[in-house]
N, C-alpha and C positions, 0 to 999 in steps of 0.2 A: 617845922621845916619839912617833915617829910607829908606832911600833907598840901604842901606847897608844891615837893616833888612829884605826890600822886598826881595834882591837876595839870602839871606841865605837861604844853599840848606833844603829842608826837610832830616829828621830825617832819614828817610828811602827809602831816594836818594839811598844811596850806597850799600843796599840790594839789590833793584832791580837792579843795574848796573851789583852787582855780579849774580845775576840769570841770567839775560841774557847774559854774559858772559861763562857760565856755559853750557848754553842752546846750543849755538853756536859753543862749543867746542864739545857738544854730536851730533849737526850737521852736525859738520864736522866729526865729528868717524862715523859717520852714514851713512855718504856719502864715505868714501874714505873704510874703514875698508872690507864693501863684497868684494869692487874690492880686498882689497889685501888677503883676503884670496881664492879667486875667482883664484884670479894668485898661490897662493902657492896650491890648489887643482890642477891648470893646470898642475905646475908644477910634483907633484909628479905621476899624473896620465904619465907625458910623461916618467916617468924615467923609471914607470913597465912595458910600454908599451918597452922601448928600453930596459930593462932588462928581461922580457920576448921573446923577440927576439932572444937574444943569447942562451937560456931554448931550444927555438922552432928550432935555426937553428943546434942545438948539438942532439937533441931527436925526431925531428918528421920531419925536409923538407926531409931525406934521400926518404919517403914514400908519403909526402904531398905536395912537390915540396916548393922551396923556399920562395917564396912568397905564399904559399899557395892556389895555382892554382890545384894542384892536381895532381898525379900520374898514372901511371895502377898501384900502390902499394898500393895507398891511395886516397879517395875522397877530394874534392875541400873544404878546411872551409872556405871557404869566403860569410859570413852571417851563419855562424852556431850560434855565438854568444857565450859569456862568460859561459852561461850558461851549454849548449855541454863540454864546456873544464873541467869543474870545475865537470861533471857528469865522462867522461872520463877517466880522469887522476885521480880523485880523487876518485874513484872505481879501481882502477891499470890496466882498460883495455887496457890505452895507456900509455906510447910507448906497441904495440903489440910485443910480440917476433916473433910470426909469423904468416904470411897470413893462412885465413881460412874461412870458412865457417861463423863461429860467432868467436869475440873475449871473452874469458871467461875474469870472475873479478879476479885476483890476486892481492897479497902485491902491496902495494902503495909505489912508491920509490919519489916520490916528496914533500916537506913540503906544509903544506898548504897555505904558502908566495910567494913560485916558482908556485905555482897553478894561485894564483890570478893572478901573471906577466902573465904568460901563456894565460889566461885568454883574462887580458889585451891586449896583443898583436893581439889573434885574435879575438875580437872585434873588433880593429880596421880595421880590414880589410874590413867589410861591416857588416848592421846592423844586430842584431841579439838578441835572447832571453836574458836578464842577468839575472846572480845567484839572487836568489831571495830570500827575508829578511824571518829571523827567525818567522815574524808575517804572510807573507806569507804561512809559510808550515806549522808553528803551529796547530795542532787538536781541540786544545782549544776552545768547544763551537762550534763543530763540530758536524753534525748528523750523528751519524752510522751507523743508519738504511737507511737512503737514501744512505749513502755510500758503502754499501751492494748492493741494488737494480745498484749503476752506476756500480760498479763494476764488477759485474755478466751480464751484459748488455754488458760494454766494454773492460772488462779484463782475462775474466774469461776464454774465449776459449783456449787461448795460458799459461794463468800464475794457471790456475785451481784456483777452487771457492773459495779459502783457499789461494792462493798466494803462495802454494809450484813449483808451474813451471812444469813445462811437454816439450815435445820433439815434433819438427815440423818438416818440411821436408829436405832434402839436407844437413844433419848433423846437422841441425839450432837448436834452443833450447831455451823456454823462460826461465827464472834463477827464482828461487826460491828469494819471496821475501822476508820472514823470517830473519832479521837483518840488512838488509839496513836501511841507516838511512830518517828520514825522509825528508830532503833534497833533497837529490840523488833521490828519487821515484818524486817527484815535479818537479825533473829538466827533469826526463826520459818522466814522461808526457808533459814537455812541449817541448820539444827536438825530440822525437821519438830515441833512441839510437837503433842503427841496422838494425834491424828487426821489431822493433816496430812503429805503426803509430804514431805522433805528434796529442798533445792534446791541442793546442793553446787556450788562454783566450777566444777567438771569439768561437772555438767550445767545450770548456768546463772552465767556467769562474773558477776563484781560489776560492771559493767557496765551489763548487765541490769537484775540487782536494783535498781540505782541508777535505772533506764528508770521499772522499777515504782513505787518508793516515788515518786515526779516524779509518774506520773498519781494516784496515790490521793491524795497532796496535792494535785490540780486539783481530780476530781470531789468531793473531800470539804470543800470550802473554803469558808469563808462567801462567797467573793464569787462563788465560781461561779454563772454564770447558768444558768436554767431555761427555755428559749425554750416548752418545752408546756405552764408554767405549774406547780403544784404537784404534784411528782411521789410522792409517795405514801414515802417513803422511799428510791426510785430501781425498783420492787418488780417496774415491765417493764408493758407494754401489755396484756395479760392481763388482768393486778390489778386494773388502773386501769381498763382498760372495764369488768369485772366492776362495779367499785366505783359509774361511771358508770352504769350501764346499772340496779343494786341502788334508789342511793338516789338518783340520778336521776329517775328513772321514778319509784320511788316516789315520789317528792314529787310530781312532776307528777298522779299516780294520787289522796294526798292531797289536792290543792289541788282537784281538778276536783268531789272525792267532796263538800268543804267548801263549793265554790260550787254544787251542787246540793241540796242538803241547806237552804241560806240560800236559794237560789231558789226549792224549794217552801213554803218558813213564809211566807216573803213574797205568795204567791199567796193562800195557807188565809188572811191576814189581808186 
């Protein structure tokens, strides 16, 4: 009997059994579980990648060539990156309707699902910028003042000091940035779309970027104020005395022509 009582398990044998049992089974979720969601990200990521393919060979190889080699109707996207497609199409520059000088932004005919595919696909084709997270473009805790200074430093010749855009050579034309969203302007700085130079992390960290988009949402905002009164579309002192000094004077020149004019009938009667 008492060696019957030596082998009686303790009390709290079969707790520990169950914890480690327990343990074992979070072990193994632990170990098998990333792979398989690892695999169903593979997966879904090939599907938009072959469903943008069909997006890409219907709306863009006519111009970009099939593989996306490139055309004389269209440049090479291989390494433009997700981010190019998703600034592109999702501003309605492309599909272009037709070749020119610059592509302007029109209605967007693609959902923002056929986008990502799109996206998807040419990404694959060699590496490149991707669309970049809402915490990326975010202003939030952003300096505006410093975003002012890069701004006028590296944007301001071509889109003027205000972001309403102005007119460059050979029909070309920088676009007024007044209600682009803030996305699309972080994707353009990092992309260069067109005409514009590319503003990569290495030569302007997101940061920055993030400085910039902060002032163009001040000066472009309905409540900013105008302390000189109505600024002509922001256009610079120039314009605006031109403007003043034009039809200004002229009116003045008008009104004096009309009270002389009524001052001599008045005499001859």
């Amino acid at each position: 009997m008492k060696k019957l009582s030596a082998r009686r398990r303790h009390p709290l044998a079969a707790v520990v059994v169950l914890l480690l049992a327990l343990a074992a089974t979070g072990g193994l979720y632990a170990a098998f579980a990333p792979a398989g969601k690892a695999q169903a990200d593979e997966t879904a990521q090939s599907l938009a990648i072959e469903e943008g393919k069909k997006l890409y060979t219907v709306g863009c190889a006519s111009c970009h060539g099939t593989g996306g080699q490139g055309t004389t109707d269209g440049p090479s996207l291989v390494g433009v990156g997700a981010a190019a497609v998703d600034f592109q199409v999702g501003t309605g520059r492309m599909p272009a309707q037709q070749p020119g000088a610059q592509v302007p932004k029109k209605k967007n005919i693609y959902s923002q699902a056929e986008i990502d595919q799109l996206a998807a696909y040419v990404a694959s084709l060699g590496p490149g910028p991707s669309v970049p997270t809402e915490k990326q473009y975010s202003p939030e805790g952003a300096d505006i003042a410093r975003g002012g200074d890069l701004f006028r430093t590296n944007c301001a010749q071509c889109h003027n000091f205000t972001g309403e855009g102005g007119a460059l050579t050979h029909g070309k034309f920088a676009p007024s940035l007044e209600g682009v969203s803030q996305k699309h302007i972080y994707e353009a700085m990092q992309t260069g779309p067109q005409n514009m130079p590319s503003f990569p992390d290495t030569t302007m960290p997101e940061k920055e970027k993030k400085d910039i988009i902060a002032y163009i949402n001040s000066v472009n905002g309905d409540e900013t104020p105008t302390p000189g009164g109505f600024a002509l579309g922001g256009l610079g002192p120039v314009s605006e005395g031109l403007f003043g000094w034009i039809f200004g004077l002229g009116s003045l020149i008008a009104v004096a022509v009309w009270v002389a004019a009524h001052t001599a009938k008045a005499k001859k009667s």
